[in-house]
C-alpha positions in Angstrom: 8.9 -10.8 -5.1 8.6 -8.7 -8.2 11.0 -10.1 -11.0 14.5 -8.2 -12.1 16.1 -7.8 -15.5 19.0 -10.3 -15.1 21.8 -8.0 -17.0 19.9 -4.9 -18.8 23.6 -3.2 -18.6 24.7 -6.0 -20.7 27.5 -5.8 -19.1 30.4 -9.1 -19.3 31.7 -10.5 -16.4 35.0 -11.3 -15.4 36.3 -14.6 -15.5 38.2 -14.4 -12.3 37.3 -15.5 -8.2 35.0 -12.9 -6.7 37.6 -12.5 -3.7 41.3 -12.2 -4.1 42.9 -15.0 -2.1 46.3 -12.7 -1.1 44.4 -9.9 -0.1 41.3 -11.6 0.8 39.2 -8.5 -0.2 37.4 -7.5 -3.8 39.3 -8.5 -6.8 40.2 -5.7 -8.8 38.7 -7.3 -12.0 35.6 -7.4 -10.0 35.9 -3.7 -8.9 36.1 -2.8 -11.7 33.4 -4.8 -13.0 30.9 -3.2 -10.2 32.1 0.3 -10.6 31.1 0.1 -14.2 27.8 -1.8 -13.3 26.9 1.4 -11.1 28.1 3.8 -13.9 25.9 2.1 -16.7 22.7 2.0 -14.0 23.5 6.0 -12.9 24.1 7.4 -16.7 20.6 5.2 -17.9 18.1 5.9 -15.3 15.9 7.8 -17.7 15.6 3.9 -19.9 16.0 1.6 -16.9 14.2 2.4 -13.4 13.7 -0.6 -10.4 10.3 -1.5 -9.5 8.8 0.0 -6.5 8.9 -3.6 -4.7 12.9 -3.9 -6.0 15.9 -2.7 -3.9 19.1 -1.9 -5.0 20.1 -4.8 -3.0 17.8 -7.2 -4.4 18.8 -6.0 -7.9 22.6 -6.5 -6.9 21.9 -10.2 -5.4 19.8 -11.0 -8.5 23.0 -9.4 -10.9 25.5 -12.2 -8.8 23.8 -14.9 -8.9 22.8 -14.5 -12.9 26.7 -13.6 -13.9 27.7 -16.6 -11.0 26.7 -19.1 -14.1 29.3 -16.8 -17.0 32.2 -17.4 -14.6 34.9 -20.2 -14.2 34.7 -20.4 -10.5 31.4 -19.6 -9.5 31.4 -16.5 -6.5 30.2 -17.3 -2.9 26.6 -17.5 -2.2 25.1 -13.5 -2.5 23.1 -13.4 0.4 21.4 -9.9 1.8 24.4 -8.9 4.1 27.2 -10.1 1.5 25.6 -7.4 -1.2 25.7 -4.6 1.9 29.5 -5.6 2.3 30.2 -5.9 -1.6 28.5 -1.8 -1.1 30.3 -1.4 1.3 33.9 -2.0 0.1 32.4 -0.2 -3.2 31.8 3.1 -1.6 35.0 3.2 0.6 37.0 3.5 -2.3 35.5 7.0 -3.0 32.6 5.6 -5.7 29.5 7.3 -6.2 26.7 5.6 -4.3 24.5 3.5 -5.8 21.4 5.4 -7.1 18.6 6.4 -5.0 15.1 4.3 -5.4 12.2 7.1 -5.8 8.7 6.6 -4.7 5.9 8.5 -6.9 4.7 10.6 -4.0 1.2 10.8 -2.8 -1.7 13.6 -2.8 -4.7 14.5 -2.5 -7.2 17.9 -3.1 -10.7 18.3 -2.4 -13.5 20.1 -1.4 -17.1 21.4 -0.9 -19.2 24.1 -3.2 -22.4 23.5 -0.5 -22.7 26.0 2.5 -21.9 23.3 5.9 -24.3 23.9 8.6 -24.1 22.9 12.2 -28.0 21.4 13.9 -26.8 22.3 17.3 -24.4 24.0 19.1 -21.5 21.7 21.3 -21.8 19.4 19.0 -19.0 17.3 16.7 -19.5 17.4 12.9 -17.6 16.6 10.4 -16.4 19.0 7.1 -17.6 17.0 4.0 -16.1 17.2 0.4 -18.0 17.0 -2.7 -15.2 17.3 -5.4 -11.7 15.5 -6.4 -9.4 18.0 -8.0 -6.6 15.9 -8.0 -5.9 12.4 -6.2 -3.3 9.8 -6.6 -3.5 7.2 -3.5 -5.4 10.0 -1.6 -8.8 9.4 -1.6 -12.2 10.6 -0.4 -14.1 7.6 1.1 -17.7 7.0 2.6 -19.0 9.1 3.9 -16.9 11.7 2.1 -16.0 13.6 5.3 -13.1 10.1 5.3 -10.0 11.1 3.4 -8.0 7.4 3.0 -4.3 6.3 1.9 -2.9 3.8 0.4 1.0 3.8 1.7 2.2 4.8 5.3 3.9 7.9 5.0 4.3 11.2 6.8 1.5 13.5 5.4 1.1 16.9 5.2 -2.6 18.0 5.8 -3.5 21.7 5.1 -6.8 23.2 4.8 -9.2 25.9 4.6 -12.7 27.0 5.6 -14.7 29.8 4.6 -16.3 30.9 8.1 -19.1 32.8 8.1 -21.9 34.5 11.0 -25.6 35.2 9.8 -26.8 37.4 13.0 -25.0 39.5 15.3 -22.9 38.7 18.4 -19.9 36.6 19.1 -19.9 33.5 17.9 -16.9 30.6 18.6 -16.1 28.0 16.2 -13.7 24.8 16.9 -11.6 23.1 14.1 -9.4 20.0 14.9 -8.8 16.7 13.4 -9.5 13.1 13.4 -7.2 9.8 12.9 -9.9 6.7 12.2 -12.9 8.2 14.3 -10.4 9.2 17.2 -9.9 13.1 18.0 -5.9 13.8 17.5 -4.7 15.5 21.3 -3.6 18.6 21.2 -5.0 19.4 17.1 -8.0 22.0 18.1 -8.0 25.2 16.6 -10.4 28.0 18.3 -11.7 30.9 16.0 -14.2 34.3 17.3 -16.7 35.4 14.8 -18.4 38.9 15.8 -21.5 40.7 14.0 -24.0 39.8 11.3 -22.4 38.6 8.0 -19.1 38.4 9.6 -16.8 36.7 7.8 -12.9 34.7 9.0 -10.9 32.6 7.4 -9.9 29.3 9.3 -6.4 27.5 7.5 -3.5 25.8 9.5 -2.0 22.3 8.6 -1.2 18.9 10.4 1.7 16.9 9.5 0.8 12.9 10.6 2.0 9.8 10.4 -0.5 7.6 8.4 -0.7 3.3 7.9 -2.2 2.5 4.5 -5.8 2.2 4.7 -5.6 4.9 7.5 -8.3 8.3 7.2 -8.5 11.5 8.7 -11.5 14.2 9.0 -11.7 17.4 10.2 -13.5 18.1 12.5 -16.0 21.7 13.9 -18.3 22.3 16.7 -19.5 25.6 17.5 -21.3 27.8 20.8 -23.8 29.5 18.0 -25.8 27.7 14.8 -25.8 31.5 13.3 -22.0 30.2 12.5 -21.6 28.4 9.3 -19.0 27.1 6.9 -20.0 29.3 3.3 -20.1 28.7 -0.4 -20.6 31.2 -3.1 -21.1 31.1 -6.8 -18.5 32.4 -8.7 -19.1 36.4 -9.9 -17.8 37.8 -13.1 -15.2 38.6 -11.7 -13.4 35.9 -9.2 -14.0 32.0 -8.8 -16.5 30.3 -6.7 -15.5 29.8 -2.6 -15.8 26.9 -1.9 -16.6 26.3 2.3 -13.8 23.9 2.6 -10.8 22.7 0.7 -8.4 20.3 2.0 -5.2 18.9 0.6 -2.9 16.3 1.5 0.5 15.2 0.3 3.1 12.9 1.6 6.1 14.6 0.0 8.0 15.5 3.0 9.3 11.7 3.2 8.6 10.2 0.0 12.4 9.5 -1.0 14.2 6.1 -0.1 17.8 5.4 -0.4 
């Protein structure tokens, strides 16, 4: 277990019994004692923040058994369910809640400048990436069609691909995704391409429940080889398109209380 600061309130003790033995609850020395506690950690957050690994209850348990030794009568044993209760009698006298833990959220954006070909028609291939724009525990892997994490989380996947016909007709392409080399049910997109140099837009998202070390890929198959994923150069005027760009983030539950 990661270490934590005995005191960094530097806060003093009382010099009382934890519990009050006529009401058997909370001493009021004591209450007040933790009421200012959670105060002094709420008002310096900005100079004082827990470890990822830390909870507030660990913090607390660490806190008693540290000030236990700056007492006359030392306080009953913290274990994990005495701190909940000590939080407990805490909040039902109408105290703020002890500050929220924040995890530095996770992401991921990438993609390809090359123009993505298919060999054959019917046929599964993967969309590769060539380029990290920004990355923090989101990561392209090998071969670079594998986007991994590194914390299980709920993650947002959204991308887009440049799709693009080189001879006439109708031409189907297929876009789903993949979960460590296993087709997600139910994740297929279908997109219709008509007429030489046609040109579409494929862009939906997933949102997935991912274990550290986990990957996804994305996945296109389509009836016609004449249908391609593009890139193009940048002009004078706009910026390169890129064939595919994919980005992932797991900020829709990256908050723990």
């Amino acid at each position: 277990m990661a270490s934590v600061p005995s005191n960094p309130t530097q806060l003093t003790p009382p010099r009382v019994a934890l519990i009050d033995e006529r009401s058997g609850a909370i001493s009021r020395e004591w209450y007040r004692f933790f009421l200012s506690l959670l105060n002094a950690t709420q008002e310096n957050q900005d100079q004082f923040i827990l470890p990822d690994s830390v909870s507030t209850s660990a913090y607390l348990e660490a806190q008693l058994n540290a000030l236990a030794f700056a007492t006359d009568s030392a306080p009953p044993a913290a274990t994990e369910s005495s701190v909940a209760a000590l939080q407990n009698d805490i909040q039902s006298l109408a105290l703020s809640p002890p500050p929220r833990e924040y995890r530095t959220p996770r992401y991921g954006s990438f993609y390809d400048t090359t123009t993505q070909t298919a060999a054959a028609i019917n046929t599964a291939y993967a969309m590769t990436f060539n380029t990290t724009d920004l990355s923090l525990g989101v990561t392209l892997g090998s071969p670079t069609s594998r986007v991994y994490v590194d914390r299980p989380n709920i993650y947002n996947v959204q991308f887009s691909a440049q799709v693009h016909k080189t001879s006439g007709g109708v031409g189907l392409v297929y876009v789903w995704l993949r979960k460590n080399g296993t087709n997600v049910p139910d994740s297929t997109g279908q997109i219709r391409i008509q007429g030489n140099d046609g040109e579409t837009l494929a862009a939906w998202n997933y949102v997935i429940q991912l274990n550290a070390g986990d990957y996804i890929e994305l996945m296109w198959e389509v009836d016609d080889v004449s249908v391609e994923l593009l890139a193009e150069a940048a002009t004078g005027i706009h910026p390169s398109i890129p064939s595919v760009i994919l980005t992932m983030t797991d900020n829709i539950s990256s908050m723990e209380t």
